[in-house]
C-alpha positions as CSV (number, residue, x, y, z in Angstrom):
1,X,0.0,0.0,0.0
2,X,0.8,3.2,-1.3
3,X,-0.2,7.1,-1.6
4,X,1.2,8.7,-4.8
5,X,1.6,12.2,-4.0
6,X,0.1,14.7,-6.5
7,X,-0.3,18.4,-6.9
8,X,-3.1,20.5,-8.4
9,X,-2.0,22.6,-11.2
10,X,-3.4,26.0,-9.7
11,X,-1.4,25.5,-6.6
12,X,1.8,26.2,-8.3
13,X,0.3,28.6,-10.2
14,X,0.8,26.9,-14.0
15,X,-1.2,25.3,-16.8
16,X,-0.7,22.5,-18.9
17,X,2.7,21.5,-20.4
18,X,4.2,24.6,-17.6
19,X,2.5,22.7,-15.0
20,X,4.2,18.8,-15.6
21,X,7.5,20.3,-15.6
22,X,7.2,22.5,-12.9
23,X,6.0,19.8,-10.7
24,X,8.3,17.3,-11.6
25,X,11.2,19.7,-10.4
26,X,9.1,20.5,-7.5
27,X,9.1,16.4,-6.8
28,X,5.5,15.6,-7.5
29,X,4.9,12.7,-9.2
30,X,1.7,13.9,-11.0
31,X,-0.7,16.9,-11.7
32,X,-4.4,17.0,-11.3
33,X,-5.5,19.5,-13.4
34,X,-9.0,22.0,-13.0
35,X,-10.8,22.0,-16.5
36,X,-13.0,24.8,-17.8
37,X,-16.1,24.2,-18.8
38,X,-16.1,23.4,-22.4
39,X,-18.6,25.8,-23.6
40,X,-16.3,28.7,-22.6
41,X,-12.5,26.5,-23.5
42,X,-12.8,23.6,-25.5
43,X,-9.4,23.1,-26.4
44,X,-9.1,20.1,-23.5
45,X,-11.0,18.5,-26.0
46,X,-8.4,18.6,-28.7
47,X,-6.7,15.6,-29.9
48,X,-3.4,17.4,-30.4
49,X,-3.5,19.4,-27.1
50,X,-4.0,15.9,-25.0
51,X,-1.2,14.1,-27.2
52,X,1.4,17.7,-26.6
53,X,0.1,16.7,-22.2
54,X,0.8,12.9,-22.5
55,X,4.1,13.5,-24.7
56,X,5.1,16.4,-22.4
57,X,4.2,13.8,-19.0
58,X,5.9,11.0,-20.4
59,X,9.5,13.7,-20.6
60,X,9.2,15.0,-17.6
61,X,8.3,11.5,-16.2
62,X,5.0,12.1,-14.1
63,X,1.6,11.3,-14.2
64,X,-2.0,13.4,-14.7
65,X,-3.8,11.4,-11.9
66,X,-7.2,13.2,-12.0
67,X,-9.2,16.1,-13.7
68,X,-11.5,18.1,-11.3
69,X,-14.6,19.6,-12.9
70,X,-15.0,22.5,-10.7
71,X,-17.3,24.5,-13.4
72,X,-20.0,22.2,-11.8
73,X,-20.5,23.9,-8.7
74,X,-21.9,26.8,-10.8
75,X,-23.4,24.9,-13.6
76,X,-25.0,21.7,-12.2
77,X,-25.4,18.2,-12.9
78,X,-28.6,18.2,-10.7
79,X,-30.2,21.2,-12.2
80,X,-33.8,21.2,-12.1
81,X,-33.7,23.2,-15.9
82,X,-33.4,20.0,-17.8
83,X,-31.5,21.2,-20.8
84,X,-29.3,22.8,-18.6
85,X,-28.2,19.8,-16.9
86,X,-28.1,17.9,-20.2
87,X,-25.7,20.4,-21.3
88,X,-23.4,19.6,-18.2
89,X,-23.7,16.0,-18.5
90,X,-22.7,16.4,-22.0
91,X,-19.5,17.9,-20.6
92,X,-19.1,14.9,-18.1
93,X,-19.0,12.9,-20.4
94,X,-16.7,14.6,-23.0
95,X,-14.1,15.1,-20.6
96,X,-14.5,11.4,-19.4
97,X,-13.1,10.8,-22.8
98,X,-10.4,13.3,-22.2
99,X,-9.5,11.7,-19.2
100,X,-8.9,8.3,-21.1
101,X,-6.9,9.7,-23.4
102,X,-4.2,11.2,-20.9
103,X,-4.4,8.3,-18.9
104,X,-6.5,9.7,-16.0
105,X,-8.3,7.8,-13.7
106,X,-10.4,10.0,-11.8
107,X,-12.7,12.4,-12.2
108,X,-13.9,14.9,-9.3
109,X,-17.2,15.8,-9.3
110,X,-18.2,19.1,-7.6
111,X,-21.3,20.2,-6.0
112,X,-20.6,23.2,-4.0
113,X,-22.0,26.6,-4.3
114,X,-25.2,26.7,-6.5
115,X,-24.1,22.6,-7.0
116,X,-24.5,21.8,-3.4
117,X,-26.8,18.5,-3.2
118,X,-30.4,18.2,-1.5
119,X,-32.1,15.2,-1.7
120,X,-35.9,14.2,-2.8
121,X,-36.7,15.5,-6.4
122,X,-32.7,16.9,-6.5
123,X,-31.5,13.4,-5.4
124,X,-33.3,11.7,-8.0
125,X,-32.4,13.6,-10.6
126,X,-28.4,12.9,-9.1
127,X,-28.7,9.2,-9.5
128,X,-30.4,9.0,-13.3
129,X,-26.9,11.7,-13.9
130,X,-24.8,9.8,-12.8
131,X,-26.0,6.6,-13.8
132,X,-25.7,8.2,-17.7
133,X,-22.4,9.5,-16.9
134,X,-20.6,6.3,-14.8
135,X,-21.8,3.9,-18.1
136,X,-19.3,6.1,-19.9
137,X,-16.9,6.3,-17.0
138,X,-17.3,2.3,-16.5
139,X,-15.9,1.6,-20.5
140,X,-13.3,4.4,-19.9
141,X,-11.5,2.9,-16.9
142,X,-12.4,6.1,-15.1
143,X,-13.6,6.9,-11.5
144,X,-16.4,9.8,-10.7
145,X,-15.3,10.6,-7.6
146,X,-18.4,13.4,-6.0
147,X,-16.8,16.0,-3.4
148,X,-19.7,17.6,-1.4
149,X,-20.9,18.6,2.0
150,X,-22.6,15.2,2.2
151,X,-22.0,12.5,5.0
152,X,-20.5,8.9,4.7
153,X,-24.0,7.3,4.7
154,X,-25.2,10.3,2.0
155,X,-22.3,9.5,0.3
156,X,-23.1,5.5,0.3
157,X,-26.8,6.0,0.0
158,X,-26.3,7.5,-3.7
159,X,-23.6,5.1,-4.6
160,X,-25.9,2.3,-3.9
161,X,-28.7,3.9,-6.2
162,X,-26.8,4.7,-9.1
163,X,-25.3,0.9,-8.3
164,X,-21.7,1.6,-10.8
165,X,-18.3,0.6,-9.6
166,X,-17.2,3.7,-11.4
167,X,-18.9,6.0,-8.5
168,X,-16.8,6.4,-5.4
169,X,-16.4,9.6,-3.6
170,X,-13.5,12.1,-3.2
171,X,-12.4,12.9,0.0
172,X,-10.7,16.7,0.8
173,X,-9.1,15.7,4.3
174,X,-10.4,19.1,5.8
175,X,-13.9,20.1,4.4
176,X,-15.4,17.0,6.4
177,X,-14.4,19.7,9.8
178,X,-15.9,22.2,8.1
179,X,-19.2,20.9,7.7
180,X,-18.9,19.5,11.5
181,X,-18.1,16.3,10.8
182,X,-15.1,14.1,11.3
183,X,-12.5,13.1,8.8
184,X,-11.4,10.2,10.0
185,X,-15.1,8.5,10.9
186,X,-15.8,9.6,7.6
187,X,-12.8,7.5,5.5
188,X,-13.5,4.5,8.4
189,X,-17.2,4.6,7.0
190,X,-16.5,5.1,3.2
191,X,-14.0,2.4,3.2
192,X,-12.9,1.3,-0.2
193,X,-15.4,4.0,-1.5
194,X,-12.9,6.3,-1.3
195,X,-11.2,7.0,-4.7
196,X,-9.3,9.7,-4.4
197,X,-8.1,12.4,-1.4
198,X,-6.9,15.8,-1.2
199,X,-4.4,16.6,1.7
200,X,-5.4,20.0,2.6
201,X,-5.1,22.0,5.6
202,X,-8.2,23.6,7.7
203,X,-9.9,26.2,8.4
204,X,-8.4,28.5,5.7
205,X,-5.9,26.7,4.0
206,X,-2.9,26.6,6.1
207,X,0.7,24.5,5.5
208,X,-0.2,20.8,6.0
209,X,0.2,20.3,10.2
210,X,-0.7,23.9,11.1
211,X,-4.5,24.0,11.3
212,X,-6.8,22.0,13.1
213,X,-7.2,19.1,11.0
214,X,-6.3,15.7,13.9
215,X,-3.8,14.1,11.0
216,X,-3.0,11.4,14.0
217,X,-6.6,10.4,13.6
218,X,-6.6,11.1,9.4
219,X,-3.7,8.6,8.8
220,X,-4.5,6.4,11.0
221,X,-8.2,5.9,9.5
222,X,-6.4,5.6,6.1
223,X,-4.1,2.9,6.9
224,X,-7.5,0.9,8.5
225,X,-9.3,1.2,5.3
226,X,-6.1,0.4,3.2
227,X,-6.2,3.4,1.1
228,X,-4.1,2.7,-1.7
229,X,-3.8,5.7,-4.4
230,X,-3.1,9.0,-4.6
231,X,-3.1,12.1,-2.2
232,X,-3.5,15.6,-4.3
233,X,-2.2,18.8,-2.5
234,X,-4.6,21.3,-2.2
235,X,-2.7,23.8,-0.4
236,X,-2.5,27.6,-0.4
237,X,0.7,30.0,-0.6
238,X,1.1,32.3,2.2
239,X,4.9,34.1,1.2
240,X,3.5,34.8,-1.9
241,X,6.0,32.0,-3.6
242,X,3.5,29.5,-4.9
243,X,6.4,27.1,-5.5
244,X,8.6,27.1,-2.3
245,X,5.4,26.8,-0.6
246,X,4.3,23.8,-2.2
247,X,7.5,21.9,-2.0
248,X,7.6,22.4,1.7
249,X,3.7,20.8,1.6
250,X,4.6,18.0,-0.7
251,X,7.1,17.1,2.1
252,X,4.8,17.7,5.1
253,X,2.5,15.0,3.1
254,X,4.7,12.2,2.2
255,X,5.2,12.2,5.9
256,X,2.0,11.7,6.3
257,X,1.8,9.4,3.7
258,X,4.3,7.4,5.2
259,X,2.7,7.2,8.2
260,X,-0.5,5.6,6.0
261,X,1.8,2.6,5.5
């Protein structure tokens, strides 16, 4: 068992090709990049940009891990405008085919903001989404891993509706505090459902170990459920140097990745 340690791209501050290299020299071993929507930037969907990211990865000698659909939590995949949220499941499912062609295998999911998930009517319309978009994700090889303000049992209770191995959730290891809930009960209850995790640092953002996230508790309830991929930094920069600052995070989590073991 192993945690891969990742970086997203706006954390160092870069974009595509800028981004693999950078982190590489950083010591990342992959980038999870934020995508625009593709009605306003469509060129993720180019054939020649994804073959100039894989060529540019396969130099530098790191990975693209995941893609993180953040346009979501202002356009969502629950809408109750039906062509609205056709139009975003469209772009699910597009850049589920993106992500097979760079070699990604997760996909997060966000429902924050005007996104944030109800349940009833709302959590009906969820499951028939994402029951459309896992059948792509399930031929693709690719995870849809949902980041909300849900609980564990929220969390399970879609997963068992929509009923696709491709559906897991991913898990930022601070927002659980903010929403008054634990971390660690949280991974101990998801289990294996947990695809994907972001080390990040509560309340605001701080360096990894200097907020009030209980990392004793954190690695230890990911070395009970035997989490075995990767951990993406989602830290801020505080000195203004978005580098320096993430290299001194990336260290902070491979020892807490280490402790995972």
């Amino acid at each position: 068992m192993s945690i891969k340690i990742g970086v997203i791209n706006n954390v160092i501050g870069e974009q595509g090709v800028d981004a693999l290299r950078v982190a590489k020299e950083l010591g990342f071993e992959g980038v999870e990049f934020f995508l625009p929507a593709p009605w306003e930037d469509d060129s993720w969907l180019c054939p020649d940009f994804q073959k100039t990211l894989r060529d540019a990865a396969a130099e530098h000698g790191v990975e693209i891990p995941s893609l993180a659909l953040a346009y979501m939590n202002s356009c969502p995949l629950a809408s109750p405008d039906k062509p609205a949220r056709w139009a975003v499941l469209q772009a699910v499912i597009e850049h589920i085919k993106v992500a097979e062609a760079l070699g990604a295998r997760e996909i997060l999911l966000a429902f924050y903001g005007a996104g944030e998930l109800a349940f009833g009517r709302q959590g009906d319309i969820l499951v028939e989404q994402l029951k459309a978009a896992a059948s792509a994700a399930e031929k693709a090889g690719v995870g849809l891993g949902i980041e909300s303000t849900l609980t564990s049992k929220q969390y399970l209770d879609i997963i068992e509706r929509v009923g696709s191995p491709a559906v897991n959730v991913y898990l930022d290891m601070c927002n659980p505090y903010n929403w008054m809930l634990d971390t660690g009960e949280q991974l101990r209850s998801l289990g294996d459902k947990v695809g994907q995790i972001h080390f990040k640092e509560g309340p605001s953002g701080e360096d990894l170990g200097e907020g009030f996230n209980d990392w004793d508790d954190i690695t230890a309830a990911l070395k009970e459920i035997n989490f075995d991929g990767w951990g993406v930094l989602e830290t801020g920069s505080h000195t203004g140097d978005r580098h320096a600052d993430a290299k001194k995070n990336l260290e902070r989590a491979r020892e807490l990745a280490a402790r995972c073991v």
